[in-house]
Each structure stands twice: as C-alpha cells, then as structure tokens.
DSSP file (Angstrom, degrees, kcal/mol; ACC not computed):
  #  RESIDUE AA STRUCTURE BP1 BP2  ACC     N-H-->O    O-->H-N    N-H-->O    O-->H-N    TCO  KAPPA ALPHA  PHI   PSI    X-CA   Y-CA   Z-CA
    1    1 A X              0   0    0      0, 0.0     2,-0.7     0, 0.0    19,-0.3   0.000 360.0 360.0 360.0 119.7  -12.4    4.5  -25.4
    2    2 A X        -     0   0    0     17,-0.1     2,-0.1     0, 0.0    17,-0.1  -0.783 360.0-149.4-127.7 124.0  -11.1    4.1  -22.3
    3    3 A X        -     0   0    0     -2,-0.7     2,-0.2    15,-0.1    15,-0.1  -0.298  10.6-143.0 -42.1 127.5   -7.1    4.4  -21.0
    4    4 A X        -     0   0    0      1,-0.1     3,-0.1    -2,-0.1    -1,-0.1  -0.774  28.3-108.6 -94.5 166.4   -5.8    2.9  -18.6
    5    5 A X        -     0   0    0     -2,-0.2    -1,-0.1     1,-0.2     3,-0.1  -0.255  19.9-126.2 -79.9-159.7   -3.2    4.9  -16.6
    6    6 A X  S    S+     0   0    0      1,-0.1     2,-0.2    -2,-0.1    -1,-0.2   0.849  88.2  15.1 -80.4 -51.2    0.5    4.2  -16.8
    7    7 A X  S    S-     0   0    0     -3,-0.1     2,-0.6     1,-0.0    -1,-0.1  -0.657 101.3 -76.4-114.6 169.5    1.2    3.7  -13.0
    8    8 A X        -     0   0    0     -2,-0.2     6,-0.1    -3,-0.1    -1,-0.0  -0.639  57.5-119.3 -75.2 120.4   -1.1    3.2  -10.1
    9    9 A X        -     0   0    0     -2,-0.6     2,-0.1     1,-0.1     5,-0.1  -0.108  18.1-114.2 -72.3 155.5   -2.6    6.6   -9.2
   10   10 A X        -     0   0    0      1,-0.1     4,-0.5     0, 0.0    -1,-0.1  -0.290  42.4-101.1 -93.4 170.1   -2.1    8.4   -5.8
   11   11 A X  S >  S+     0   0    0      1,-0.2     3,-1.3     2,-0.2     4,-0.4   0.924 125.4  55.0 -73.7 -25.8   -5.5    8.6   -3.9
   12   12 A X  G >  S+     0   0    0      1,-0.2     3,-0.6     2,-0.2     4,-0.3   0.869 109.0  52.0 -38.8 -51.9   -5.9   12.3   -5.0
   13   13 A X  G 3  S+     0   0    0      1,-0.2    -1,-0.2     2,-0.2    -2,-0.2   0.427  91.6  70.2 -82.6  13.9   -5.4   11.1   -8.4
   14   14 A X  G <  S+     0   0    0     -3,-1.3    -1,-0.2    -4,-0.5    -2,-0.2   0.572  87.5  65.7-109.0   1.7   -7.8    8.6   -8.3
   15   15 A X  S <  S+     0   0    0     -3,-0.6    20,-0.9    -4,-0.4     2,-0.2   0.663  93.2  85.6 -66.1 -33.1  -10.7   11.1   -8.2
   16   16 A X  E     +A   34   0A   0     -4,-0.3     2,-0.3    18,-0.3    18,-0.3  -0.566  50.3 159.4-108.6-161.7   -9.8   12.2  -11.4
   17   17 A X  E     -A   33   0A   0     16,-3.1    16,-2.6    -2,-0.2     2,-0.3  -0.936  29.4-131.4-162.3 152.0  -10.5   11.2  -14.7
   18   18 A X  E     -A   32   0A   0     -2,-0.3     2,-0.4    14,-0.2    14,-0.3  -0.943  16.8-169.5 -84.1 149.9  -10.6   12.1  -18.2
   19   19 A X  E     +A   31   0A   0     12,-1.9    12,-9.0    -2,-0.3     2,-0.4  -0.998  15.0 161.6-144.0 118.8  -13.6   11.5  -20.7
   20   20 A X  E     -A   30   0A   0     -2,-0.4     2,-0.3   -19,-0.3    10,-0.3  -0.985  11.7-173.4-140.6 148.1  -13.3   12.1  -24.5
   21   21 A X  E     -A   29   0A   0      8,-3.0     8,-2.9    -2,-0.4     2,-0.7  -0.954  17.7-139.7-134.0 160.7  -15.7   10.6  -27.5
   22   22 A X  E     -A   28   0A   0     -2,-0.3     6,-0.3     6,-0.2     5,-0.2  -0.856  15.2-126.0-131.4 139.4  -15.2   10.9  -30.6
   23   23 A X    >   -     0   0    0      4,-3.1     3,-1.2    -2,-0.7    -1,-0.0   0.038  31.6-111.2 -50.1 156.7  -18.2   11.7  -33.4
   24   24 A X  T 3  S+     0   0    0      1,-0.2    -1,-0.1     2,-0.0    -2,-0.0   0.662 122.4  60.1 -99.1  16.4  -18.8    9.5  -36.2
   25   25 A X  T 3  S-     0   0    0      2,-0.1     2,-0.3     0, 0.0    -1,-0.2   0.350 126.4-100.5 -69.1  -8.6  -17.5   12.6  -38.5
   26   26 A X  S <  S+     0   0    0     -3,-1.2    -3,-0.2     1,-0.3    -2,-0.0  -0.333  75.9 143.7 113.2 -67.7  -14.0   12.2  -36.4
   27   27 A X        -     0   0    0     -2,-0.3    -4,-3.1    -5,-0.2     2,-0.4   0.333  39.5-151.9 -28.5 128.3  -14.6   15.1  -34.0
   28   28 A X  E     -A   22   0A   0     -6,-0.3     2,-0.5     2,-0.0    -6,-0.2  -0.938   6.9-162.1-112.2 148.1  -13.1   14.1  -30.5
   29   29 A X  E     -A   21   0A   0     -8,-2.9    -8,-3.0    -2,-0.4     2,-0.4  -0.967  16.5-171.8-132.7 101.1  -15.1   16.0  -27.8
   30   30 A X  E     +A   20   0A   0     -2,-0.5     2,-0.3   -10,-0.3   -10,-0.2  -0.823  21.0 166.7-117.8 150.0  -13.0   16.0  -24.5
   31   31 A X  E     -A   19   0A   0    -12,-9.0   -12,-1.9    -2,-0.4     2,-0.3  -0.905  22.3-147.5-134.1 164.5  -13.5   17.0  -20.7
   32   32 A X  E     -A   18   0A   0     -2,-0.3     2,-0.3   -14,-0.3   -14,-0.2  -0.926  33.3-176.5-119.9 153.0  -11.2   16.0  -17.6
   33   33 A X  E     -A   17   0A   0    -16,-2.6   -16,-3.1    -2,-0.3     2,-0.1  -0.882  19.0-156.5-143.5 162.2  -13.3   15.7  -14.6
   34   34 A X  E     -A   16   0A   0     -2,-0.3   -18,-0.3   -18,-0.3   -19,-0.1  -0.489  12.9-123.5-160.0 100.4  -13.1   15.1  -11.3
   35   35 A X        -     0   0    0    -20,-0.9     2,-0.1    -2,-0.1     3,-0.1  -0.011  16.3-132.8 -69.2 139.2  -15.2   13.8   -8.4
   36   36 A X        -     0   0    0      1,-0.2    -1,-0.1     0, 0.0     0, 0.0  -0.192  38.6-103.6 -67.9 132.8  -16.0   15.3   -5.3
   37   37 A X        -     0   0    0     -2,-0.1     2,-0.4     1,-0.1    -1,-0.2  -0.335  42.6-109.4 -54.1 155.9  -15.4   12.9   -2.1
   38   38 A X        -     0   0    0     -3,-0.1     2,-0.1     1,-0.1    -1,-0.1  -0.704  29.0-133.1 -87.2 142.1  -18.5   11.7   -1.1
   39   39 A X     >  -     0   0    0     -2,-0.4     4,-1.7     4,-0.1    -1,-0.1  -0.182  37.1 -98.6 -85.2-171.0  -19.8   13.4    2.6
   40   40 A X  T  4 S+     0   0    0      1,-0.2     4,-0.4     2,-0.2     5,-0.1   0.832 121.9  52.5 -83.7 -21.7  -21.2   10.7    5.3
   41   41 A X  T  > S+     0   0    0      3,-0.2     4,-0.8     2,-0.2    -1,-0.2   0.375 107.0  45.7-110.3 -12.7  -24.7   11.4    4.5
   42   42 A X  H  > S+     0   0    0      3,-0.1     4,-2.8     2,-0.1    -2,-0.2   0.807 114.7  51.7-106.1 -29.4  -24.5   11.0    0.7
   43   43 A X  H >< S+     0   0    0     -4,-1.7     3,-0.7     2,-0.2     4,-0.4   0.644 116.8  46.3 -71.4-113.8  -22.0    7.0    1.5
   44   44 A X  H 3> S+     0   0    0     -4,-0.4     4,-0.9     1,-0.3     5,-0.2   0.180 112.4  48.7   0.0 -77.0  -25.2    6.3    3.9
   45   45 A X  H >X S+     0   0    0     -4,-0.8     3,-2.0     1,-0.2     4,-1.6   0.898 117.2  42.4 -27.4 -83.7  -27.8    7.5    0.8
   46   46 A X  H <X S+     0   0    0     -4,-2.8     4,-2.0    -3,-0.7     5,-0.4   0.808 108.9  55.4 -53.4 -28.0  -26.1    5.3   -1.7
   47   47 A X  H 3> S+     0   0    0     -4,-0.4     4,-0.7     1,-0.2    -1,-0.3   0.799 115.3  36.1 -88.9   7.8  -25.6    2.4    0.2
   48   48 A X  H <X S+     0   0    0     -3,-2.0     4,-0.9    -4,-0.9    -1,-0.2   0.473 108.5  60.3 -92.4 -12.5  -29.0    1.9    1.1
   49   49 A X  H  X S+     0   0    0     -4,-1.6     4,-0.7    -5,-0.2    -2,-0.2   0.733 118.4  39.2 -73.0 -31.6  -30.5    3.1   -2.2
   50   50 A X  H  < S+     0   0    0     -4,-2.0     4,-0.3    -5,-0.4    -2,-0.2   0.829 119.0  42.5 -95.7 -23.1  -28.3    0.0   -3.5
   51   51 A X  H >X S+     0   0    0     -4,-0.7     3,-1.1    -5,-0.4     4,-0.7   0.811 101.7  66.1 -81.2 -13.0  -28.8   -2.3   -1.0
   52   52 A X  H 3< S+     0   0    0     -4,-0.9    -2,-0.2     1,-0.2    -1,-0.2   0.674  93.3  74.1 -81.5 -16.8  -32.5   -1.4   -0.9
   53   53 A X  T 3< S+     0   0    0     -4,-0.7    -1,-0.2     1,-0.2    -2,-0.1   0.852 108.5  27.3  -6.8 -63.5  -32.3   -3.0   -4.5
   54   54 A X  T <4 S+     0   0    0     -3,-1.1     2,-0.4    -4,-0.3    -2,-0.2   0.508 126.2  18.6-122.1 -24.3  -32.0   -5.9   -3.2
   55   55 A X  S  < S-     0   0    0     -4,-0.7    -1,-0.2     1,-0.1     5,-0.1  -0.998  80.6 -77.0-157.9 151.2  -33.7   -6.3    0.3
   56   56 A X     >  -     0   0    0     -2,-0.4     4,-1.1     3,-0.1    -1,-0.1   0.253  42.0-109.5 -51.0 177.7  -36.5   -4.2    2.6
   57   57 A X  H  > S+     0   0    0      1,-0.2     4,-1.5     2,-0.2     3,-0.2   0.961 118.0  58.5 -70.8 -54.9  -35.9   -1.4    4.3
   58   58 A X  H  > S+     0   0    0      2,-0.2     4,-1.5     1,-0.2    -1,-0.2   0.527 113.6  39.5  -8.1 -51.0  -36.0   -2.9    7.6
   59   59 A X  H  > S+     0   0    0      3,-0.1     4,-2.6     2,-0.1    -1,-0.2   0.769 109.4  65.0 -84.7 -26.3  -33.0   -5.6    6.6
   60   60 A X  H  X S+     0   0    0     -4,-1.1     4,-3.3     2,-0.3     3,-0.4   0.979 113.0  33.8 -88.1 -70.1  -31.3   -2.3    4.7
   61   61 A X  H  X S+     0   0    0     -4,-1.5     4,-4.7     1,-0.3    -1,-0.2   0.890 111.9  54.4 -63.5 -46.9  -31.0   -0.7    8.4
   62   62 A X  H  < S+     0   0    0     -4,-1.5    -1,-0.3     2,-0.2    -2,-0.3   0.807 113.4  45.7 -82.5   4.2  -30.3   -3.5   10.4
   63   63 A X  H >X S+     0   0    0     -4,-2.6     3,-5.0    -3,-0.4     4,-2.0   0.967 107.4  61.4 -59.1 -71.3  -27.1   -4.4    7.8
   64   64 A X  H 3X S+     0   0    0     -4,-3.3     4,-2.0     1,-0.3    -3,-0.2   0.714 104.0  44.9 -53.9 -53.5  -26.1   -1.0    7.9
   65   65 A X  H 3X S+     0   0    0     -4,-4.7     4,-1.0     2,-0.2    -1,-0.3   0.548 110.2  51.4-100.3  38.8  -25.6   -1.2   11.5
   66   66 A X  H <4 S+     0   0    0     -3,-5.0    -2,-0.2    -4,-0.2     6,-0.2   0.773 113.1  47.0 -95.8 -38.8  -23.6   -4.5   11.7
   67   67 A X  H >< S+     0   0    0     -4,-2.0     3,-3.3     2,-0.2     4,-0.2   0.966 107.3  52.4 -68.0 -45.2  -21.4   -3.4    9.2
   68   68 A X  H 3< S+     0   0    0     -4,-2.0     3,-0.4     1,-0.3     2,-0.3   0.936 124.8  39.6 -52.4 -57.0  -20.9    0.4   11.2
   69   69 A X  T >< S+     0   0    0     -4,-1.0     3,-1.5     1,-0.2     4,-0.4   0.003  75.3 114.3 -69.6  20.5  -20.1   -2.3   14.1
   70   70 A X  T <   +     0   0    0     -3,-3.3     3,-0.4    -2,-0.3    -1,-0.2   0.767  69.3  60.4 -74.7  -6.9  -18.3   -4.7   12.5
   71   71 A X  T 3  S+     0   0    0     -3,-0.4    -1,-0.2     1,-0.2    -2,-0.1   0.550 108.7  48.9 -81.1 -18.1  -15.0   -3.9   14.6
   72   72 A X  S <  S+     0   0    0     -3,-1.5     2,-0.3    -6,-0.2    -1,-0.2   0.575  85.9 101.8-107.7   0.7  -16.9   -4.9   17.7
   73   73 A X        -     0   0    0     -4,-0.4     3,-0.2    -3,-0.4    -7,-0.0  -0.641  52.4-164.8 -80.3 135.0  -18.4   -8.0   16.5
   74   74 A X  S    S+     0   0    0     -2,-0.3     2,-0.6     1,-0.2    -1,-0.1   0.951  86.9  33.0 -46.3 -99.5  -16.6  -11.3   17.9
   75   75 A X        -     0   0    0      1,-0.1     4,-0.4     0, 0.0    -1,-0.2  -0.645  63.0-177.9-120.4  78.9  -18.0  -13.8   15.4
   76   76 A X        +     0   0    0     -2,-0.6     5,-0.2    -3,-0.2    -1,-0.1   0.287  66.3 100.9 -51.3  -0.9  -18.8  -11.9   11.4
   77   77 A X  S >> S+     0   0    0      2,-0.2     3,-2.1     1,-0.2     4,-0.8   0.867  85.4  46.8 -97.1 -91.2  -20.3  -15.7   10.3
   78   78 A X  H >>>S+     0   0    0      1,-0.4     3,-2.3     2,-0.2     4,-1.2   0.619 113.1  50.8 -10.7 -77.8  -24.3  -13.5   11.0
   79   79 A X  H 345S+     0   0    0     -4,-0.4    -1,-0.4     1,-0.3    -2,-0.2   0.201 111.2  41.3 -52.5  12.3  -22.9  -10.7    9.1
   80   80 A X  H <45S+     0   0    0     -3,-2.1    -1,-0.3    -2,-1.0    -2,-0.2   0.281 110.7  64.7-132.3 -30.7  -21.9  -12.8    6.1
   81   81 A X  H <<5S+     0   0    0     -3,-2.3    -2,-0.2    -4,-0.8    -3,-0.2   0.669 104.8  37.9 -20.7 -49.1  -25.0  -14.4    6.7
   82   82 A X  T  <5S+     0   0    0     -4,-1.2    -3,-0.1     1,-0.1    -1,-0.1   0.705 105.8  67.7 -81.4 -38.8  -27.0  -11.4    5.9
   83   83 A X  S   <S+     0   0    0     -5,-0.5     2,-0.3     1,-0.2    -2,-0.1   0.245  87.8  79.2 -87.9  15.3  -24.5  -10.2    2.8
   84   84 A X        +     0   0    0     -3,-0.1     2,-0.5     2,-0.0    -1,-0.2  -0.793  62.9 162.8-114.4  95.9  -25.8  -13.5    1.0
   85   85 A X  S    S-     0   0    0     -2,-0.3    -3,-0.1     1,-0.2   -30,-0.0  -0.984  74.8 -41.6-115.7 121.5  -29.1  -12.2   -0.2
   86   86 A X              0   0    0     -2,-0.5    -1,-0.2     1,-0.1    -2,-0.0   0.734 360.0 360.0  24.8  70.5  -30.4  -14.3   -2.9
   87   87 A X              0   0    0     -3,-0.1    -1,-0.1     0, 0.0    -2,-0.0   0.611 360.0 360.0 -83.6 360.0  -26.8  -14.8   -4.8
C-alpha cells in the first residue's frame, strides 16, 4: 500500500519514508525509514553501473564527463546526442 503525503515534503523530509505490509492473517508489520544522502563516490557508482546497462564502459566515461561539464558546453545538441542510446 502506498500513501501519498498530504503536502509537498521539505527536502529533509523527502529522505524519509514509511514502509508497512500487512500479512494475509491481517497482521500489519511496519518500519519508518530513512535514507542516507548519497556521498560523490557512491552518485558516480550508480550512475555508471546504470548507464553501463545500457552502453560500454568507454561511452559510460566519456558521458559522464560531458555531463560533469555541461555548464561549460556552448552547444548541448552532442550531449543529447549521446543521451539517445537505442530509445
């Protein structure tokens, strides 16, 4: 089952979460949880474990750093280029 909340959550609050299930005897089994920020080295991990999904390792690196540079690129049209891999 999932809740939505009532109002739009502050960014603090959007880290956490509650999780409850409920048995098929009835029992409802409930935890509130809450996730750690991610460091720079674990955002880095995941996006190239998901991008590596999808494309070599080789393409994996050189996206990752036109997107860490996208603020110095003139002209994004390459970089949107790249970010259509086999849609």
């Amino acid at each position: 089952m999932i809740t939505p909340r009532a109002a739009p959550g502050t960014m603090g609050e959007r880290l956490e979460m509650g999780l409850a299930v409920r048995t098929r005897n009835g029992e409802e089994l409930s935890q509130d949880l809450r996730y750690p920020l991610m460091s720079e080295g674990e955002i880095q991990e995941k996006f190239r474990n998901l991008a590596g999904l999808r494309m070599g390792a080789d393409h994996v690196l050189d996206l990752e750093q036109k997107l860490l540079a996208v603020e110095q690129e003139g002209n994004v049209a390459s970089l949107f280029q790249q970010l259509e891999v086999g849609v």
